[in-house]
mmJSON file of the N, C-alpha and C atoms, coordinates in Angstrom:
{"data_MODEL":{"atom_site":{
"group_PDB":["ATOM","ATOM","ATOM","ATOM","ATOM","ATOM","ATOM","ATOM","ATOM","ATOM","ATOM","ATOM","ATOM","ATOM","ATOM","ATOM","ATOM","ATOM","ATOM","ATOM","ATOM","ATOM","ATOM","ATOM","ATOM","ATOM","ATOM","ATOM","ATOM","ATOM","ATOM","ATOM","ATOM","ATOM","ATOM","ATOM","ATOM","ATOM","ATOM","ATOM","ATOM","ATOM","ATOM","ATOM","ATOM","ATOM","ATOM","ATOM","ATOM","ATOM","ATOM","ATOM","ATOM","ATOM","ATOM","ATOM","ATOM","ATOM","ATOM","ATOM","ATOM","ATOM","ATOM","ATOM","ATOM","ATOM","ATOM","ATOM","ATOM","ATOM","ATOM","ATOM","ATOM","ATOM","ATOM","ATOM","ATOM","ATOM","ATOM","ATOM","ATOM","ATOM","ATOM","ATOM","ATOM","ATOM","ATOM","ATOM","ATOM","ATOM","ATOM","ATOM","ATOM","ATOM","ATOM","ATOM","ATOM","ATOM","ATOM","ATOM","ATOM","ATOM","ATOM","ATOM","ATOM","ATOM","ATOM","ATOM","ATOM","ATOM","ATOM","ATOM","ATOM","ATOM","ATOM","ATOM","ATOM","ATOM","ATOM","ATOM","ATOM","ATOM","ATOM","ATOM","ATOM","ATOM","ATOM","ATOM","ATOM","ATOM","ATOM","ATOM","ATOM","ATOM","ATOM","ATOM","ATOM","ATOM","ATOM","ATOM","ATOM","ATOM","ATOM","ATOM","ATOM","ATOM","ATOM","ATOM","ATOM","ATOM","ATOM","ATOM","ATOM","ATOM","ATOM","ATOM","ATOM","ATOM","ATOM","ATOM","ATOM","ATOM","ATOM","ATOM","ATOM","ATOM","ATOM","ATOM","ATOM","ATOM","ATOM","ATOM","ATOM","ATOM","ATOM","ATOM","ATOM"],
"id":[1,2,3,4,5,6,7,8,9,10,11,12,13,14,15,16,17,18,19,20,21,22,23,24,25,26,27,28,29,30,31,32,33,34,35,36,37,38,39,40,41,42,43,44,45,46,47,48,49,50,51,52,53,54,55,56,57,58,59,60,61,62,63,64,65,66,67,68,69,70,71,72,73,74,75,76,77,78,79,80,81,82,83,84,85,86,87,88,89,90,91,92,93,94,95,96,97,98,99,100,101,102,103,104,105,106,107,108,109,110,111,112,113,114,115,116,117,118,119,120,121,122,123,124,125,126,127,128,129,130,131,132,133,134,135,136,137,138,139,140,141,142,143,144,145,146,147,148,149,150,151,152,153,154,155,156,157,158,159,160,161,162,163,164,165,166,167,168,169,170,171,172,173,174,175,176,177],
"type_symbol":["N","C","C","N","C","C","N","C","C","N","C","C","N","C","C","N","C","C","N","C","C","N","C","C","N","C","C","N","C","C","N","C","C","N","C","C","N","C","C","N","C","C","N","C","C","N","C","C","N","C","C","N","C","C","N","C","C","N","C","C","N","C","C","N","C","C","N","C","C","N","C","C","N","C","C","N","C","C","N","C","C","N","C","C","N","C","C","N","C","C","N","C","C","N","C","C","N","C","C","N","C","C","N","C","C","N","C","C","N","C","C","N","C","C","N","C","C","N","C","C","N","C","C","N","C","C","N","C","C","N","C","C","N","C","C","N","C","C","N","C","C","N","C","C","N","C","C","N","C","C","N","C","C","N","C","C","N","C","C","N","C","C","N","C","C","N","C","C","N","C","C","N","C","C","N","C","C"],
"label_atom_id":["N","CA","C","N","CA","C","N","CA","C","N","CA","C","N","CA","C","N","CA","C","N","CA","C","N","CA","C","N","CA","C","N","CA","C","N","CA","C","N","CA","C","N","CA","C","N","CA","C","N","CA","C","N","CA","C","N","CA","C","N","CA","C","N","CA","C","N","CA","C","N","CA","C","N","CA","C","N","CA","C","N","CA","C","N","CA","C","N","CA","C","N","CA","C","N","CA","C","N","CA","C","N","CA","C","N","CA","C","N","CA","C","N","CA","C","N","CA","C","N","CA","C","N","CA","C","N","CA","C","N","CA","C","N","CA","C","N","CA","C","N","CA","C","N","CA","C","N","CA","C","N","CA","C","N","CA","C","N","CA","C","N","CA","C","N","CA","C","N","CA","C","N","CA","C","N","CA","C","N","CA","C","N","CA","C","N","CA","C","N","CA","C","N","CA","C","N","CA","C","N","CA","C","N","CA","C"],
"label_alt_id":[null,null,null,null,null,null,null,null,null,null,null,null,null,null,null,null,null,null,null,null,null,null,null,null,null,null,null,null,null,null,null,null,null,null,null,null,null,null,null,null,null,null,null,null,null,null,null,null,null,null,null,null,null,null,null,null,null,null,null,null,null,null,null,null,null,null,null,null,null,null,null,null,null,null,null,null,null,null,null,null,null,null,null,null,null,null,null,null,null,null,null,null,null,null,null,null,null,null,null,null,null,null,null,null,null,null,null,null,null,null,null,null,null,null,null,null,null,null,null,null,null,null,null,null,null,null,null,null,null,null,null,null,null,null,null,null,null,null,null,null,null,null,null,null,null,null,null,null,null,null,null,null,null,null,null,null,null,null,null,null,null,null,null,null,null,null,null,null,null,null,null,null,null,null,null,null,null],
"label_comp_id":["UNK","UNK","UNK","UNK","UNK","UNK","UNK","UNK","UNK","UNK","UNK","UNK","UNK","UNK","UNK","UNK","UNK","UNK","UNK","UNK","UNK","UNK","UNK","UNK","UNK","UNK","UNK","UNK","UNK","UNK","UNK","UNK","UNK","UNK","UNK","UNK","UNK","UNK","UNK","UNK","UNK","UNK","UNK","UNK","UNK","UNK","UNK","UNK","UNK","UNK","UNK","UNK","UNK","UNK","UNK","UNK","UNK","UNK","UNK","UNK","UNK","UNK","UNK","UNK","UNK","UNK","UNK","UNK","UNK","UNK","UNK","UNK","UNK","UNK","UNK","UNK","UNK","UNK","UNK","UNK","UNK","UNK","UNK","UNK","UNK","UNK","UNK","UNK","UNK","UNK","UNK","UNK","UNK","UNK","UNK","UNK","UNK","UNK","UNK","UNK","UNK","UNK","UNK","UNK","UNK","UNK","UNK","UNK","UNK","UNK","UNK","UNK","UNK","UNK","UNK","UNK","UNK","UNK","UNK","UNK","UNK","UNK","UNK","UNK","UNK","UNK","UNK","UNK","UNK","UNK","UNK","UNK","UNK","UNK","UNK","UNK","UNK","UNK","UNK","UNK","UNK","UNK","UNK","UNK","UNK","UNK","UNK","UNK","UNK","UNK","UNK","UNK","UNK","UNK","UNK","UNK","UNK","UNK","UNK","UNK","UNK","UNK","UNK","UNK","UNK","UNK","UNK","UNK","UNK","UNK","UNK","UNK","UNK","UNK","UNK","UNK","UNK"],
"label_asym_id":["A","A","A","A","A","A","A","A","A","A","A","A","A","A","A","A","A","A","A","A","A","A","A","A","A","A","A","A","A","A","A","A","A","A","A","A","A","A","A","A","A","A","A","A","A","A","A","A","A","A","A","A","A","A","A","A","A","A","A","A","A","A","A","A","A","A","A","A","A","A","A","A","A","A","A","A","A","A","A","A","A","A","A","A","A","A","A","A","A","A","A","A","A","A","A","A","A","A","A","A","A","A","A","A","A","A","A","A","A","A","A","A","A","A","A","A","A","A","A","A","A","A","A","A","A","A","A","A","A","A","A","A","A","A","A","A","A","A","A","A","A","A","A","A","A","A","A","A","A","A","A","A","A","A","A","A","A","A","A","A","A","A","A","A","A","A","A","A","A","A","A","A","A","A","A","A","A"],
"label_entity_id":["1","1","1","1","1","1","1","1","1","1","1","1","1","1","1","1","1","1","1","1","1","1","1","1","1","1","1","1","1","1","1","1","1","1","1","1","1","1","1","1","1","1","1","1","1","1","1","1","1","1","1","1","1","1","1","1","1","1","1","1","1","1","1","1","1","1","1","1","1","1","1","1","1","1","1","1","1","1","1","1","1","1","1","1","1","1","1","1","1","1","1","1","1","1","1","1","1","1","1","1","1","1","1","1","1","1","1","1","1","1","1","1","1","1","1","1","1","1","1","1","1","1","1","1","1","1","1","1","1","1","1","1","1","1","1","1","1","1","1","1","1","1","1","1","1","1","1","1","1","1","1","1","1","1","1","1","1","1","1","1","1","1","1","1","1","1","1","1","1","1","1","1","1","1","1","1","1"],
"label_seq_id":[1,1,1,2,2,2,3,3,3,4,4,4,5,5,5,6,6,6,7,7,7,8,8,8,9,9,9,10,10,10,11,11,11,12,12,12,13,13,13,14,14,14,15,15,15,16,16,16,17,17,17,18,18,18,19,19,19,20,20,20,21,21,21,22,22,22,23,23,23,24,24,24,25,25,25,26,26,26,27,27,27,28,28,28,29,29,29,30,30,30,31,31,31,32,32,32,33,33,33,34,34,34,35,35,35,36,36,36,37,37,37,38,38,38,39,39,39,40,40,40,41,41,41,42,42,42,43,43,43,44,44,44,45,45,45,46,46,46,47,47,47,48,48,48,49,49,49,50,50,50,51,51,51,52,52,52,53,53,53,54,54,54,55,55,55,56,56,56,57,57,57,58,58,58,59,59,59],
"pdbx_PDB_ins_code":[null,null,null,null,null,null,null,null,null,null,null,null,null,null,null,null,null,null,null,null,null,null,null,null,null,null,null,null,null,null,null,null,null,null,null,null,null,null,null,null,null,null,null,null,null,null,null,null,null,null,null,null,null,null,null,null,null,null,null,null,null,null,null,null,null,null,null,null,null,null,null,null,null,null,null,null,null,null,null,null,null,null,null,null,null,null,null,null,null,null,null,null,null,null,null,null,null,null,null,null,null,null,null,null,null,null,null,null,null,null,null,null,null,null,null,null,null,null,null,null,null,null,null,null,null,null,null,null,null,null,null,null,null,null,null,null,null,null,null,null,null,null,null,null,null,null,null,null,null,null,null,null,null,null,null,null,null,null,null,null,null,null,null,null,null,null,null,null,null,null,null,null,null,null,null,null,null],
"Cartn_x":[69.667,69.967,69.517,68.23,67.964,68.541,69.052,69.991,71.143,71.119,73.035,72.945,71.76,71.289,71.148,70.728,70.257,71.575,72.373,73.538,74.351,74.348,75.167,74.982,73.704,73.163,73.525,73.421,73.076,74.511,75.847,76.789,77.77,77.757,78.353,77.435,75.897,75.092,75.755,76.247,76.346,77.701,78.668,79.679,80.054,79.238,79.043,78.172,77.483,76.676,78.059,78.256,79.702,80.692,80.614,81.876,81.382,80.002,79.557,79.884,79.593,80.452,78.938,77.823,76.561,77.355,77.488,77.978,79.327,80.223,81.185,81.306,79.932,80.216,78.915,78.183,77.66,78.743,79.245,80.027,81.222,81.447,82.374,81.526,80.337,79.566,79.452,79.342,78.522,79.685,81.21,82.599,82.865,82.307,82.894,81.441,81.134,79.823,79.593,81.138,81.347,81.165,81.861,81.615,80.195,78.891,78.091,77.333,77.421,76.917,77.858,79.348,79.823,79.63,79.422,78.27,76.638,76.325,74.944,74.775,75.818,76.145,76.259,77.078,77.584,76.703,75.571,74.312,73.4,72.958,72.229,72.825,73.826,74.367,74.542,74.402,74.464,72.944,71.832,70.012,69.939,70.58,70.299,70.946,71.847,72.499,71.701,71.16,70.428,69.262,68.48,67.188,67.122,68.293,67.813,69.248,70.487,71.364,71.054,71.267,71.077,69.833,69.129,67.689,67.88,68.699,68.673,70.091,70.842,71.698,71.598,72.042,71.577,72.355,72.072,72.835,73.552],
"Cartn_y":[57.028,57.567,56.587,56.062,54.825,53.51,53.199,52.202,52.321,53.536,53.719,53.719,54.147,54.271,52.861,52.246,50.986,49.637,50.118,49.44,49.803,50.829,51.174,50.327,49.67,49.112,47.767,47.207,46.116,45.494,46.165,45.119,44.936,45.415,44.783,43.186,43.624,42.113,41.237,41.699,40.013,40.205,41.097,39.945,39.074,39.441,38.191,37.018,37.215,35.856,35.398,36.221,35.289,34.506,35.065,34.513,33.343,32.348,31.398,32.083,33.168,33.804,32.959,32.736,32.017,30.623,30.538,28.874,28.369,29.752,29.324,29.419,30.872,31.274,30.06,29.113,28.284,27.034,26.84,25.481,25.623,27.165,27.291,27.395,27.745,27.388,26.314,25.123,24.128,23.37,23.541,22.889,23.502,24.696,25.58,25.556,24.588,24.944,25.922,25.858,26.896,28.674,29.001,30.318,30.374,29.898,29.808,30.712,29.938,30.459,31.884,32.019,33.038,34.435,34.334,35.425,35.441,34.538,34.677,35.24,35.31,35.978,37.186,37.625,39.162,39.914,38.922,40.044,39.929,39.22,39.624,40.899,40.842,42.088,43.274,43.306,44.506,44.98,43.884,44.173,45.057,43.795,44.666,45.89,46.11,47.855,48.83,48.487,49.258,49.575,48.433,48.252,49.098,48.805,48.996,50.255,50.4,50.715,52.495,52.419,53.549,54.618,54.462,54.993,55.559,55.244,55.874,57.004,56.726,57.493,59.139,59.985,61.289,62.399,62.485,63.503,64.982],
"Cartn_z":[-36.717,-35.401,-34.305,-34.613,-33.486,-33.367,-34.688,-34.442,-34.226,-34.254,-33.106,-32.233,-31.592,-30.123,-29.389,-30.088,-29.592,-29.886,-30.71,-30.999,-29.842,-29.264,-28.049,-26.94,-26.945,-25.271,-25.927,-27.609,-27.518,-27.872,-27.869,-28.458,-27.186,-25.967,-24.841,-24.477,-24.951,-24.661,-26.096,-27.05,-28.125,-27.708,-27.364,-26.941,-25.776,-24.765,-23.736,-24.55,-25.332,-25.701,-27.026,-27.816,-28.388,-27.634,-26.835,-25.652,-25.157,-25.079,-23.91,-22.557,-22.606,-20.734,-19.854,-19.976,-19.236,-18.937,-20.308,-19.889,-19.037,-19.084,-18.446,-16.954,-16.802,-15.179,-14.928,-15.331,-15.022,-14.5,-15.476,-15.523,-13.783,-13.499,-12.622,-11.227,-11.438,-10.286,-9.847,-10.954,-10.807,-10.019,-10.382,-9.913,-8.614,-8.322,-6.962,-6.23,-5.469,-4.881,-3.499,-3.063,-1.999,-2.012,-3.931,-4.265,-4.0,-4.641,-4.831,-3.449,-2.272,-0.994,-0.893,-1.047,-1.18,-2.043,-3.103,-3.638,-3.666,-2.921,-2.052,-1.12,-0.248,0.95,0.769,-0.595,-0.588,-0.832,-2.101,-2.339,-1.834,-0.491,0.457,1.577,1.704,2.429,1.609,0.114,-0.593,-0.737,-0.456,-0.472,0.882,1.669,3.659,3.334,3.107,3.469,2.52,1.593,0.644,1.539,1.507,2.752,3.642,4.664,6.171,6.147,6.303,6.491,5.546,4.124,3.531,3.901,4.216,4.519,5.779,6.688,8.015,8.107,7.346,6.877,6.663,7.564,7.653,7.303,5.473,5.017,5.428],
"occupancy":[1.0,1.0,1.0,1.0,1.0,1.0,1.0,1.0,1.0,1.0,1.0,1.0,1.0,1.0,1.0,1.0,1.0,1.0,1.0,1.0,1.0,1.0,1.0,1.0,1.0,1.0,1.0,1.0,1.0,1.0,1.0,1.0,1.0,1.0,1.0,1.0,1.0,1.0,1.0,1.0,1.0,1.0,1.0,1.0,1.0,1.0,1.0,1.0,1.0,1.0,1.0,1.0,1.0,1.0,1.0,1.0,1.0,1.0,1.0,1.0,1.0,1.0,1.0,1.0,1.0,1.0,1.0,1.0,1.0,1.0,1.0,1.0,1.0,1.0,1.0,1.0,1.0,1.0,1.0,1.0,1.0,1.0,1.0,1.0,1.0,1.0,1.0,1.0,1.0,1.0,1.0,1.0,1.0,1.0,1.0,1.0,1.0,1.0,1.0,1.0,1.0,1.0,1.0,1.0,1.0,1.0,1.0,1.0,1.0,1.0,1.0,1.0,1.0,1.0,1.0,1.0,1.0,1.0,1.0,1.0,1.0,1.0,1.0,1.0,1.0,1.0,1.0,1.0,1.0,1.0,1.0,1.0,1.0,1.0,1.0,1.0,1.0,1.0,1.0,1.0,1.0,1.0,1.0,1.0,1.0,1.0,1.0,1.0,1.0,1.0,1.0,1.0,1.0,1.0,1.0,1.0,1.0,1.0,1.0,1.0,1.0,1.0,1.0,1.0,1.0,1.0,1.0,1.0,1.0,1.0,1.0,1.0,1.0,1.0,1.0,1.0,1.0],
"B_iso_or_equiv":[0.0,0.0,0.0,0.0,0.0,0.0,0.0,0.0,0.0,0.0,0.0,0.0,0.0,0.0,0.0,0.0,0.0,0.0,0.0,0.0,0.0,0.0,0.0,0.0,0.0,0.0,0.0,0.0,0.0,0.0,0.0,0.0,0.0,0.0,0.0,0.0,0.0,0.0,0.0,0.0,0.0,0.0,0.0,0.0,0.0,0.0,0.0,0.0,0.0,0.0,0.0,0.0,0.0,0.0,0.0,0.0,0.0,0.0,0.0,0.0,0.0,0.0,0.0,0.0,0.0,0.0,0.0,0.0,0.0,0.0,0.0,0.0,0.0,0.0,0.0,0.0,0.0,0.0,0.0,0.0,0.0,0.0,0.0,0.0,0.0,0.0,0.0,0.0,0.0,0.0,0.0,0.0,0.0,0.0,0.0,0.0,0.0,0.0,0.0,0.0,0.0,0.0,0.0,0.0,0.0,0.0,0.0,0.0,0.0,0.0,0.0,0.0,0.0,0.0,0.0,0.0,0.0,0.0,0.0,0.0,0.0,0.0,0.0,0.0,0.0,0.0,0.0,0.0,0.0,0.0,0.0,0.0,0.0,0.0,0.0,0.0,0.0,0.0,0.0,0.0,0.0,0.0,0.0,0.0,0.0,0.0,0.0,0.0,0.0,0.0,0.0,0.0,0.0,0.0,0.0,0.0,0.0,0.0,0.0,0.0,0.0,0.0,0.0,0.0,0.0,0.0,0.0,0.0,0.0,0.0,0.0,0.0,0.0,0.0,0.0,0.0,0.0],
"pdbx_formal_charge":[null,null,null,null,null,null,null,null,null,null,null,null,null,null,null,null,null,null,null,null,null,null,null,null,null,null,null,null,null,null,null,null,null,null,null,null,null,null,null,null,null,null,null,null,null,null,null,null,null,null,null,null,null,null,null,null,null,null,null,null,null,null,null,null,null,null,null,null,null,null,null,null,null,null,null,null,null,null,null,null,null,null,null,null,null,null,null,null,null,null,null,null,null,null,null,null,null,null,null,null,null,null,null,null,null,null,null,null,null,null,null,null,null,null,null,null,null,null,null,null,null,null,null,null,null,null,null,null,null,null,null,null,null,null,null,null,null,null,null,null,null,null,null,null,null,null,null,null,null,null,null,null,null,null,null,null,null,null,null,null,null,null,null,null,null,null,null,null,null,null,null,null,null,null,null,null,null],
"auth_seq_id":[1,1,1,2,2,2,3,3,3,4,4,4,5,5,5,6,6,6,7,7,7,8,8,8,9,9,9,10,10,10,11,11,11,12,12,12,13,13,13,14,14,14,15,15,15,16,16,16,17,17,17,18,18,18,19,19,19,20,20,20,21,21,21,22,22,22,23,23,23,24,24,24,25,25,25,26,26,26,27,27,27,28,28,28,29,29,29,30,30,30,31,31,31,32,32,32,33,33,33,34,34,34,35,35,35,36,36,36,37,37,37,38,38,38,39,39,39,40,40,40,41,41,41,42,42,42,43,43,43,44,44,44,45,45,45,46,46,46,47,47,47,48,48,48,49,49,49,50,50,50,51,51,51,52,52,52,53,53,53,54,54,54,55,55,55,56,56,56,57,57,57,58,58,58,59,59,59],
"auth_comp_id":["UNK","UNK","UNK","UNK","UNK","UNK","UNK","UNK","UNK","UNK","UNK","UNK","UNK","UNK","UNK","UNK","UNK","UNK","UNK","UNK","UNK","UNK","UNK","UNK","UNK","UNK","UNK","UNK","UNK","UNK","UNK","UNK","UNK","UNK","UNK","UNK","UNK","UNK","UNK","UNK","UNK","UNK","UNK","UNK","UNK","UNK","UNK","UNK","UNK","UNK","UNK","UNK","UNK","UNK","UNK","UNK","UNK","UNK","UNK","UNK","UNK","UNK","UNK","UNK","UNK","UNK","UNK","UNK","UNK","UNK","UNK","UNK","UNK","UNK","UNK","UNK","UNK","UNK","UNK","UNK","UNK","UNK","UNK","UNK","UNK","UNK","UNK","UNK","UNK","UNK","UNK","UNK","UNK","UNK","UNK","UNK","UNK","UNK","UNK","UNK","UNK","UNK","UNK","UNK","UNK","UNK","UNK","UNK","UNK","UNK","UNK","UNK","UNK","UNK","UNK","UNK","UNK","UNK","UNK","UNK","UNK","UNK","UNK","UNK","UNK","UNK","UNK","UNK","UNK","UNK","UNK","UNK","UNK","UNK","UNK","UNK","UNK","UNK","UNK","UNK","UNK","UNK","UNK","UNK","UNK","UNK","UNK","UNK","UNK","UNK","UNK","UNK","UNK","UNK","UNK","UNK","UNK","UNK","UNK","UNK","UNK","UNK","UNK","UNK","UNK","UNK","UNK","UNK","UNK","UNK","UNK","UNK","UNK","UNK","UNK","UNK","UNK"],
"auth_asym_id":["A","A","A","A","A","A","A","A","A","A","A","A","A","A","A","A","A","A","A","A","A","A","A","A","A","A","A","A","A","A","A","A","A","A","A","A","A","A","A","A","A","A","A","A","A","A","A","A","A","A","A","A","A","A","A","A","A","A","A","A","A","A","A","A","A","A","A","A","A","A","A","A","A","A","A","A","A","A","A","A","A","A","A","A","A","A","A","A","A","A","A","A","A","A","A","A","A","A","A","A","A","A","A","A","A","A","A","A","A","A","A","A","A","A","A","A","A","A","A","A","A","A","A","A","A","A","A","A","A","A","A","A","A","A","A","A","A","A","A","A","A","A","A","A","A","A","A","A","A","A","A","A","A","A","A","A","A","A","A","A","A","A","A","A","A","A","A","A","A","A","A","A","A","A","A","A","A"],
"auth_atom_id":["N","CA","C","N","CA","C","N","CA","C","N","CA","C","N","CA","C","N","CA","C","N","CA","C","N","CA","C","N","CA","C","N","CA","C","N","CA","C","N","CA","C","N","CA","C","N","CA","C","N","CA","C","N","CA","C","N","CA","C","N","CA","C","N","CA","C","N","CA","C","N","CA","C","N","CA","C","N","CA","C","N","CA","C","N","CA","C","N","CA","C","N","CA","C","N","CA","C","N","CA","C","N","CA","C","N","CA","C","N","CA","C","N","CA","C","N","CA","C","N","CA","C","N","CA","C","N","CA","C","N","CA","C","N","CA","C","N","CA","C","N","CA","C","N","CA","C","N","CA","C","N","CA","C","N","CA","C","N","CA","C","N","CA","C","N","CA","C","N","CA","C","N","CA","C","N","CA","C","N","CA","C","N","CA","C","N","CA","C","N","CA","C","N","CA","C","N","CA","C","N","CA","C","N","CA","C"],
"pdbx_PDB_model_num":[1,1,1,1,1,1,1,1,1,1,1,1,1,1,1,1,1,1,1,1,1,1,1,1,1,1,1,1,1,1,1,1,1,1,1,1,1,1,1,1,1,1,1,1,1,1,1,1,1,1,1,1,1,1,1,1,1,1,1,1,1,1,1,1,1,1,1,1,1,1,1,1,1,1,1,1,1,1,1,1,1,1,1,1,1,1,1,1,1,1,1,1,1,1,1,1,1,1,1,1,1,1,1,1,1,1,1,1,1,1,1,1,1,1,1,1,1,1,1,1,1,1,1,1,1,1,1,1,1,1,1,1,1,1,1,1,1,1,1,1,1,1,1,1,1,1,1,1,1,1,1,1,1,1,1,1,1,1,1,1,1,1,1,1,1,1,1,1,1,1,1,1,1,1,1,1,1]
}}}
């Protein structure tokens, strides 16, 4: 029963590691240095609205 349980969380993680998917979203960073600042950008504005924005938010 626990290794079904734990087979559930763990085989979406081995097929990204079968895949090289690290190495590839590396390799496309390393060629696109512009994305780079571009999803830097997005998840600092997804921290701020969590932060500051959600919290003042009045159900």
């Amino acid at each position: 029963m626990m290794k079904r349980i734990m087979n559930i969380f763990l085989e979406p993680l081995k097929a990204f590691a079968n895949r090289n998917f690290a190495e590839k979203v590396s390799i496309y960073f390393s060629k696109n240095k512009w994305f780079t600042y571009v999803v830097s950008v997005i998840i600092t504005l997804i921290i701020l609205f969590f932060a500051y924005v959600l919290p003042n938010i009045a159900w």
